[in-house]
Rosetta silent file (secondary structure, phi, psi, omega in degrees, C-alpha in Angstrom):
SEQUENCE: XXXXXXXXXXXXXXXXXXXXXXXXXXXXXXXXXXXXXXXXXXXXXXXXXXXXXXXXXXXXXXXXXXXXXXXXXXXXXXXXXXXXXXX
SCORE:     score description
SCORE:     0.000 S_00000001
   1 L     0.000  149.878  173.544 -116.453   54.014   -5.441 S_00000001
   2 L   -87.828  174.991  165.819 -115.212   51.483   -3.041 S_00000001
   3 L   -63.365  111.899 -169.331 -113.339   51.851   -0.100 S_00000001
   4 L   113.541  -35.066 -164.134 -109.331   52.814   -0.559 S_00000001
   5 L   -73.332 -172.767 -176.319 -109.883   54.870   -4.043 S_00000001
   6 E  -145.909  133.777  145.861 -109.277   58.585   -4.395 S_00000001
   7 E   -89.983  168.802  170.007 -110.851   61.209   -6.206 S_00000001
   8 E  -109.038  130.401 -155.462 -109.765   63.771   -8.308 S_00000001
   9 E  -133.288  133.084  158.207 -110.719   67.328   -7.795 S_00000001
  10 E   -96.994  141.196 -169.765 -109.460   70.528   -9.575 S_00000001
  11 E  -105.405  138.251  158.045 -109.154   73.520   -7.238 S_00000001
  12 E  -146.164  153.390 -153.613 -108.793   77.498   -8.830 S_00000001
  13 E  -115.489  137.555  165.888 -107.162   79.934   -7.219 S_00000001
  14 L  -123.237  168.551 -165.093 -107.729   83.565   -7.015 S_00000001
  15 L    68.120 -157.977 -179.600 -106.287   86.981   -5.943 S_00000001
  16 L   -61.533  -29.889 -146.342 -103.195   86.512   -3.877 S_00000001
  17 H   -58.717  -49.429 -142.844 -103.876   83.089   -2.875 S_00000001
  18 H   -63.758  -25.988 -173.264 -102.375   82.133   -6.863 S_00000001
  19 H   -79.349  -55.128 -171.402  -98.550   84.243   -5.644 S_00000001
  20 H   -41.129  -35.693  175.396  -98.750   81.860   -2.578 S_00000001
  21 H   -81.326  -67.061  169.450  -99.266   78.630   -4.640 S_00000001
  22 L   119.012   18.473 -173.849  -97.470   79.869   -7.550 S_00000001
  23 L  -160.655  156.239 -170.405 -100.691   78.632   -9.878 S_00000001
  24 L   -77.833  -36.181 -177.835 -103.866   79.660  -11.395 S_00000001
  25 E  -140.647  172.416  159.895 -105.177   75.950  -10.372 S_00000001
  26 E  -136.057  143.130  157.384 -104.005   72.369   -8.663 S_00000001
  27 E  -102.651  114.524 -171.919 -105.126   69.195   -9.062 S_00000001
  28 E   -90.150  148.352  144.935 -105.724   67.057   -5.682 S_00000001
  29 E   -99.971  138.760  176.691 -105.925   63.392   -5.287 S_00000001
  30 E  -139.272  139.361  138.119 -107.957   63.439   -2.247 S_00000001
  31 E    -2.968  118.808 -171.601 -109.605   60.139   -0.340 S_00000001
  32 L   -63.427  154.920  158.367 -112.727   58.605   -1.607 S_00000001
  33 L   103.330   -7.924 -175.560 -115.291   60.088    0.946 S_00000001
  34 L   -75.703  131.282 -167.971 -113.402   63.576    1.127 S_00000001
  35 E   -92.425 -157.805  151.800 -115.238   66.343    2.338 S_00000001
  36 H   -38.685  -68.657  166.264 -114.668   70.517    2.241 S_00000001
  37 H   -43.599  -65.982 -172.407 -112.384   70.013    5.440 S_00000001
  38 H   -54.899  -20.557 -156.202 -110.190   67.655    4.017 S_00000001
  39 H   -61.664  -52.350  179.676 -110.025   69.950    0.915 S_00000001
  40 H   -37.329  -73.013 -164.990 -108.876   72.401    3.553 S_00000001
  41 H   -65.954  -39.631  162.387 -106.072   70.478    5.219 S_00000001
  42 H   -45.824  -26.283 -179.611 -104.789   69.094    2.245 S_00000001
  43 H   -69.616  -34.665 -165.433 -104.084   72.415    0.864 S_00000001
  44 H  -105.621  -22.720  156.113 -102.178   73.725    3.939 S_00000001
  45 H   -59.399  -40.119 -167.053  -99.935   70.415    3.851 S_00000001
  46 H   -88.659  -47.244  154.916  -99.179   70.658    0.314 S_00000001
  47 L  -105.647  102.426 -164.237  -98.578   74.819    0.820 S_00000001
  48 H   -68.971   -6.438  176.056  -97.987   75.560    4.078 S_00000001
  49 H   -84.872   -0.730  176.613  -98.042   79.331    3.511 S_00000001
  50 H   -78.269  -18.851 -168.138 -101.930   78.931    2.912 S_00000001
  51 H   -55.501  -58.614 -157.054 -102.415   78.176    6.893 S_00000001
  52 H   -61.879  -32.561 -162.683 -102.859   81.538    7.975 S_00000001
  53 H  -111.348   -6.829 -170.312 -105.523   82.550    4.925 S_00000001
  54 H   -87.561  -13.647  172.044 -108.088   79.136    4.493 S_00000001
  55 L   -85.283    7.923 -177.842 -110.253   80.492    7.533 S_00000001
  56 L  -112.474    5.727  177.574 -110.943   83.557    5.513 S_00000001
  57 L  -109.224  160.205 -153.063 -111.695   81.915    2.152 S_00000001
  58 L  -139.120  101.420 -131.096 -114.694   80.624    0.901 S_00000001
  59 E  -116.457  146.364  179.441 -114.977   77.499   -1.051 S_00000001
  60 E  -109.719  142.434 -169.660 -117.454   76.701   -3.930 S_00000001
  61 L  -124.721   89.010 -174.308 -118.039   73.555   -4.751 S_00000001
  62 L    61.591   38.487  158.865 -119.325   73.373   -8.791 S_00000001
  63 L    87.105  -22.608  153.237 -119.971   77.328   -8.153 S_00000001
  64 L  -117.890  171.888 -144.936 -121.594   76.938   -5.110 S_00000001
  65 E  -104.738  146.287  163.471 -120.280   77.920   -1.681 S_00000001
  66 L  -148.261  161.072  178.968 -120.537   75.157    0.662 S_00000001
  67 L   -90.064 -169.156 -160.894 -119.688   73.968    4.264 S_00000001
  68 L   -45.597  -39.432  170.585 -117.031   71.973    5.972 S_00000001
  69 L   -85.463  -11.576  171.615 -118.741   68.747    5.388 S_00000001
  70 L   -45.602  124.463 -167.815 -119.871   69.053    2.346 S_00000001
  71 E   -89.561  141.349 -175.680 -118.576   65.459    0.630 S_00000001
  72 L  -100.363  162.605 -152.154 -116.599   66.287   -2.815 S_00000001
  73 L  -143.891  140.603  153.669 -117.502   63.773   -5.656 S_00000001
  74 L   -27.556   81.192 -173.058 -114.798   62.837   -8.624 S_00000001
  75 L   132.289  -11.109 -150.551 -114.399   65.095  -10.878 S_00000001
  76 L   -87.471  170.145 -148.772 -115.962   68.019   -9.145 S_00000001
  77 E  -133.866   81.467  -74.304 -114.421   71.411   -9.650 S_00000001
  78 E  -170.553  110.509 -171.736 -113.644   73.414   -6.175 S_00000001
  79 E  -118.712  142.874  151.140 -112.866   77.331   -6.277 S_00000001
  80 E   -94.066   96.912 -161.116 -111.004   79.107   -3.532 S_00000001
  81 L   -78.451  163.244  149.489 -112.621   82.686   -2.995 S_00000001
  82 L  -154.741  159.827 -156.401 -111.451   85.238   -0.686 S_00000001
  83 L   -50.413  141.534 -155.504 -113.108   87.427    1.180 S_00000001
  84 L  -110.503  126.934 -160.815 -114.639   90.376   -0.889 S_00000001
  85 L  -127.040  163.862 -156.676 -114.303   93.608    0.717 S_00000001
  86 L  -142.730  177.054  174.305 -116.285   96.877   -0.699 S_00000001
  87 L  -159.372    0.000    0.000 -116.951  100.348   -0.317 S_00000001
């Protein structure tokens, strides 16, 4: 991609995060060049009631969990987890 596009990414949401959103998924336009982090911040601009809950969630990137920097690619397909608690 050149410099100035955007990808497209679908995000799905589980648990509570989906009453917070008000959907099972979203579809971002994100920046070419967008990592995990942006993934983040974009999320808590477009629903600001997510701020409180993205440092406890755990995002997969094509099913696997990855970190902040991890760069997101066109197309790719970006689940929000939360934290799994057991007994």
């Amino acid at each position: 991609m050149t410099v100035g596009q955007s990808i497209s990414v679908k995000v799905r949401l589980f648990s509570g995060i989906q009453a917070l959103v008000g959907a099972k998924k979203v579809d971002l336009e994100l920046p070419d060049g967008a990592t995990v982090a942006t993934l983040r911040d974009r999320l808590v601009q477009a629903y600001p009631a997510l701020e409180g809950f993205m440092t406890t969630y755990v995002i997969a990137v094509e099913e696997e969990v990855q970190d902040q920097s991890h760069a997101l690619h066109d197309g790719d397909t970006v689940d929000l987890i939360p934290p799994i608690s057991g007994g």
